[in-house]
VMD Tcl script that builds the backbone (N, CA, C; Angstrom):
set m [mol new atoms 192]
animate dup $m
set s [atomselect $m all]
$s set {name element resname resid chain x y z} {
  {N N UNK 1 A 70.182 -14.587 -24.679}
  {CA C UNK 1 A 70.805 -13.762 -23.673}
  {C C UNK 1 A 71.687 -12.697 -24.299}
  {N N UNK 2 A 72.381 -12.779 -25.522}
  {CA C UNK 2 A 73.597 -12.189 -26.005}
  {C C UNK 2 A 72.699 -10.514 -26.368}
  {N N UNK 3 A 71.394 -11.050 -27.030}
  {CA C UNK 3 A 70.366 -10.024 -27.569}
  {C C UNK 3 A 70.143 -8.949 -26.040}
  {N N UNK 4 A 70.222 -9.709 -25.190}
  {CA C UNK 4 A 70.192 -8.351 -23.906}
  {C C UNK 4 A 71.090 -7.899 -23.375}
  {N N UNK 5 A 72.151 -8.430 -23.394}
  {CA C UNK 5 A 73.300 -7.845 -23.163}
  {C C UNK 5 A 73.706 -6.869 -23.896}
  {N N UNK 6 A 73.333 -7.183 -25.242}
  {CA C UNK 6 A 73.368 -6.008 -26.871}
  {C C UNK 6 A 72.973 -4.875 -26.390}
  {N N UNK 7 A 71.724 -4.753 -25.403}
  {CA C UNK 7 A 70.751 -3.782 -24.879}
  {C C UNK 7 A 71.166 -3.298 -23.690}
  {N N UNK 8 A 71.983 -3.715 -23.153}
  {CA C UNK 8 A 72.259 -3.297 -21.522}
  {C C UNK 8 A 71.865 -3.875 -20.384}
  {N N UNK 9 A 71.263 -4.932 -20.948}
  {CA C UNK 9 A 70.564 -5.767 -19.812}
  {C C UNK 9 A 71.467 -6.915 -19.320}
  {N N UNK 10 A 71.115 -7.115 -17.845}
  {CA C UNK 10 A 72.096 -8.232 -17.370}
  {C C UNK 10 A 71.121 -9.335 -16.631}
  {N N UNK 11 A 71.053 -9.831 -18.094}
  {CA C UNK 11 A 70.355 -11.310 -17.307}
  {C C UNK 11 A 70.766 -12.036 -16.118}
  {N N UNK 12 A 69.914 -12.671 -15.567}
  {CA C UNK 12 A 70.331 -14.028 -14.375}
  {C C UNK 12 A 69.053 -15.335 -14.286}
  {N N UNK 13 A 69.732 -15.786 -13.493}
  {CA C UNK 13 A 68.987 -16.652 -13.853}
  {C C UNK 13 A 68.194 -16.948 -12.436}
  {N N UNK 14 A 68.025 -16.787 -11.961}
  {CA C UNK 14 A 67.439 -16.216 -10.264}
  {C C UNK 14 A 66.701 -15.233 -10.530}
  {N N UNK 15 A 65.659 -15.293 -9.850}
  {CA C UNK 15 A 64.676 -14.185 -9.493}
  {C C UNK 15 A 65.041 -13.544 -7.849}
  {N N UNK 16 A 65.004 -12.188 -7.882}
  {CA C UNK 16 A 65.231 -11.689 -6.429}
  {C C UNK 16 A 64.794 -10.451 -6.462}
  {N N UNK 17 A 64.990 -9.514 -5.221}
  {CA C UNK 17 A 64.418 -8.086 -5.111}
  {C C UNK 17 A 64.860 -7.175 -5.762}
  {N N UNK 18 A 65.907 -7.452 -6.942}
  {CA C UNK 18 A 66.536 -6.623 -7.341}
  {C C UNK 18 A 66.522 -7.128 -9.057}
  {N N UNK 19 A 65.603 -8.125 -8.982}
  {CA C UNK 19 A 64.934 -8.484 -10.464}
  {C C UNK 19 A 63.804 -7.204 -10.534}
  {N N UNK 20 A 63.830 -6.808 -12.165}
  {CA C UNK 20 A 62.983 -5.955 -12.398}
  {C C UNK 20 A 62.105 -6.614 -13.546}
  {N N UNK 21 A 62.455 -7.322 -14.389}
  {CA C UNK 21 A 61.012 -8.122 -15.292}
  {C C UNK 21 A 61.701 -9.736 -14.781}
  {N N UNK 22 A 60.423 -10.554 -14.884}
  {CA C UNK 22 A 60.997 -12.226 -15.168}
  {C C UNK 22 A 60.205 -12.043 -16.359}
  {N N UNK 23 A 60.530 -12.618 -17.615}
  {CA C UNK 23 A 60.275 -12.805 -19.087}
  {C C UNK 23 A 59.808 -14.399 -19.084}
  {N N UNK 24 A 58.513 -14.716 -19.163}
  {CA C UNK 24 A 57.530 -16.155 -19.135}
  {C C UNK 24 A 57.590 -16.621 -20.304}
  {N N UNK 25 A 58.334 -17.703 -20.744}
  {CA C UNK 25 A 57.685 -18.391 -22.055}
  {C C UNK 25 A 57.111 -19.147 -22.048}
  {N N UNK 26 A 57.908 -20.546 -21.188}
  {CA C UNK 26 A 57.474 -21.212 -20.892}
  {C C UNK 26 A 57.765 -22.110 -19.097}
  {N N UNK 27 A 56.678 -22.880 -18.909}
  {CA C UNK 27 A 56.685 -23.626 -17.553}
  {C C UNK 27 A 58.080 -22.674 -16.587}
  {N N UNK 28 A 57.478 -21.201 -16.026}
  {CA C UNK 28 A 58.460 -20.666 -15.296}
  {C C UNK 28 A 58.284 -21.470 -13.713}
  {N N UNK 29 A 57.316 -22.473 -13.512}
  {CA C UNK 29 A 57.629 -22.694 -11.810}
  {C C UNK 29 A 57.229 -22.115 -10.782}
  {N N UNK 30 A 58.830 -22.256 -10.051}
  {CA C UNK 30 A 58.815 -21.438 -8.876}
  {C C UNK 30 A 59.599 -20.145 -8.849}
  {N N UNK 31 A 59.697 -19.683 -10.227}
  {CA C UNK 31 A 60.461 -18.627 -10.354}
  {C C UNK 31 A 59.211 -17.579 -10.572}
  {N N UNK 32 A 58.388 -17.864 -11.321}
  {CA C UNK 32 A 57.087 -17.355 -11.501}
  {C C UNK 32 A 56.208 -16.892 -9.627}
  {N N UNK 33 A 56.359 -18.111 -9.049}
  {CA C UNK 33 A 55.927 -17.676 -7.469}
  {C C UNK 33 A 56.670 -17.138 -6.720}
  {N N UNK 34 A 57.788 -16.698 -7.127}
  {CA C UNK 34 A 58.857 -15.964 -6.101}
  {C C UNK 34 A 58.856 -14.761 -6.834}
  {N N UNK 35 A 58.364 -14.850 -7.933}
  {CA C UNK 35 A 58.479 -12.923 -8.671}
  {C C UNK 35 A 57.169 -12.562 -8.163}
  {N N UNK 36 A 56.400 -12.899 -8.016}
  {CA C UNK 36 A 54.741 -12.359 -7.927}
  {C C UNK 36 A 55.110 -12.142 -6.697}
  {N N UNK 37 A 55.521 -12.873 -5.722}
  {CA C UNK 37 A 55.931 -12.538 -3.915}
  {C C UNK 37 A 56.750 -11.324 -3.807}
  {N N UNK 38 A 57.713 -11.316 -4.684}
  {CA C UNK 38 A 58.634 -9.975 -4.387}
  {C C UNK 38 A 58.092 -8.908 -5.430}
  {N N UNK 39 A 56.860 -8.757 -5.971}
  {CA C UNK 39 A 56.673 -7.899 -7.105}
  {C C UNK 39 A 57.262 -7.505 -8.119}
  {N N UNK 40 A 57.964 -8.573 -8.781}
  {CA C UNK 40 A 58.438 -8.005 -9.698}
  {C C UNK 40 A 57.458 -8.463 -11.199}
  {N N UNK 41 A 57.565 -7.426 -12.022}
  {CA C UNK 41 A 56.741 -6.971 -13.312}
  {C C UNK 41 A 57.087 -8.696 -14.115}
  {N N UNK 42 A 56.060 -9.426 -14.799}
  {CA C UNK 42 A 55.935 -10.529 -15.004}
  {C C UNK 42 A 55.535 -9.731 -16.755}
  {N N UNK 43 A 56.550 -10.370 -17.286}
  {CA C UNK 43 A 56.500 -10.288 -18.790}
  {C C UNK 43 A 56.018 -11.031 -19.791}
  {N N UNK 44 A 55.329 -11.578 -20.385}
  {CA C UNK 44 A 55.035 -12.717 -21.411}
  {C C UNK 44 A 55.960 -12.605 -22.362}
  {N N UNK 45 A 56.264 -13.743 -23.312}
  {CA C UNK 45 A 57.568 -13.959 -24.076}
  {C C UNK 45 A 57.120 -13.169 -25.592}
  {N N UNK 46 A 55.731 -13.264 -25.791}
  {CA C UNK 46 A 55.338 -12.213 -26.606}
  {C C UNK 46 A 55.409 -11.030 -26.582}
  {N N UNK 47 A 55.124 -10.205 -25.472}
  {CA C UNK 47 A 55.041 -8.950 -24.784}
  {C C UNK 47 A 56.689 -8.569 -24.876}
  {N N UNK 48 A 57.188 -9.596 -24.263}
  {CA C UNK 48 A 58.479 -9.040 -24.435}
  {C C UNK 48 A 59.229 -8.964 -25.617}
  {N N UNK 49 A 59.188 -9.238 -26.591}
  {CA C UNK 49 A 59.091 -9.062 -27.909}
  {C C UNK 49 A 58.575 -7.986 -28.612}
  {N N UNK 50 A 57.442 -7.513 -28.608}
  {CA C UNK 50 A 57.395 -6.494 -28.675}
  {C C UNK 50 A 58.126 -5.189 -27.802}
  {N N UNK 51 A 58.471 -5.215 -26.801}
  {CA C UNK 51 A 59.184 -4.766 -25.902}
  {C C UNK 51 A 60.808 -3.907 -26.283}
  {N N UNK 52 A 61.230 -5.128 -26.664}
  {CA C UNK 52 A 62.342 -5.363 -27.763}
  {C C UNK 52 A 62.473 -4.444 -28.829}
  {N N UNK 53 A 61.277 -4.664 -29.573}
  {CA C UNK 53 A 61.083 -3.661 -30.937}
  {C C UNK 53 A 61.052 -2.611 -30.331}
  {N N UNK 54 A 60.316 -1.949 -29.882}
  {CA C UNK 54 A 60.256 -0.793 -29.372}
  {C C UNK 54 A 60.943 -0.363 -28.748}
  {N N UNK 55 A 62.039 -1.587 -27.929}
  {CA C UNK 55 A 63.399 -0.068 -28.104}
  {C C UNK 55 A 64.377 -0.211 -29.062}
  {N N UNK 56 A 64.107 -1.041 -29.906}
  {CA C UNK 56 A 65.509 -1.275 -30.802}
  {C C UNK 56 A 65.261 0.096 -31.850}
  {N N UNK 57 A 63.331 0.535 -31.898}
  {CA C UNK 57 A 63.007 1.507 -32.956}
  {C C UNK 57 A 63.779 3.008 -32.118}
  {N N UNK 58 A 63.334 3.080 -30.627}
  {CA C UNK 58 A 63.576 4.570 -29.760}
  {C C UNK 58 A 65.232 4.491 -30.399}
  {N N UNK 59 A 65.446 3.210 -30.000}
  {CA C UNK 59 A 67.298 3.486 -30.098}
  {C C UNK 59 A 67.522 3.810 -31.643}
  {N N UNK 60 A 67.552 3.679 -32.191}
  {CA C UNK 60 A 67.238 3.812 -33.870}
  {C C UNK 60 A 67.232 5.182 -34.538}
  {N N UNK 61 A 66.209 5.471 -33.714}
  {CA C UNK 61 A 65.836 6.981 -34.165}
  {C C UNK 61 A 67.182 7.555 -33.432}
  {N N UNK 62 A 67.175 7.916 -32.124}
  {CA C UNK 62 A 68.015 8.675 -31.221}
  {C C UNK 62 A 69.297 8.461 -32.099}
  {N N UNK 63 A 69.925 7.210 -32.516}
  {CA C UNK 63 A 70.777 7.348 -33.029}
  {C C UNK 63 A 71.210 7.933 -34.417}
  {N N UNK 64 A 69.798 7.888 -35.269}
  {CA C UNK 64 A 69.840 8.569 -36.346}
  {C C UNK 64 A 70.658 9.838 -36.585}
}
mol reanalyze $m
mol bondsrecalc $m
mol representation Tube
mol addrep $m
């Protein structure tokens, strides 16, 4: 969690209409059937990882 906060992100731990990714690693549930109901963008724990890199590189550069 500390790694997204680093980023600007404000985790929770609830899914709702105002969730924009749920991040899947593992056995997400019913958090998994309540994001697909409210549409929100369903991430794999790999995907999101790469995700990660790619902005830690944008931020990187910009800050260069």
């Amino acid at each position: 969690m500390a790694m997204l906060k680093e980023r600007g992100a404000h985790p929770v731990y609830n899914v709702s209409s105002r969730t924009d990714y749920l991040i899947v690693v593992e056995r997400p549930g019913i958090k998994l059937e309540k994001a697909l109901t409210l549409g929100v963008c369903i991430v794999p724990g790999y995907e999101f990882e790469s995700m990660l890199a790619q902005y830690d590189e944008q931020h990187n550069q910009d800050g260069a």
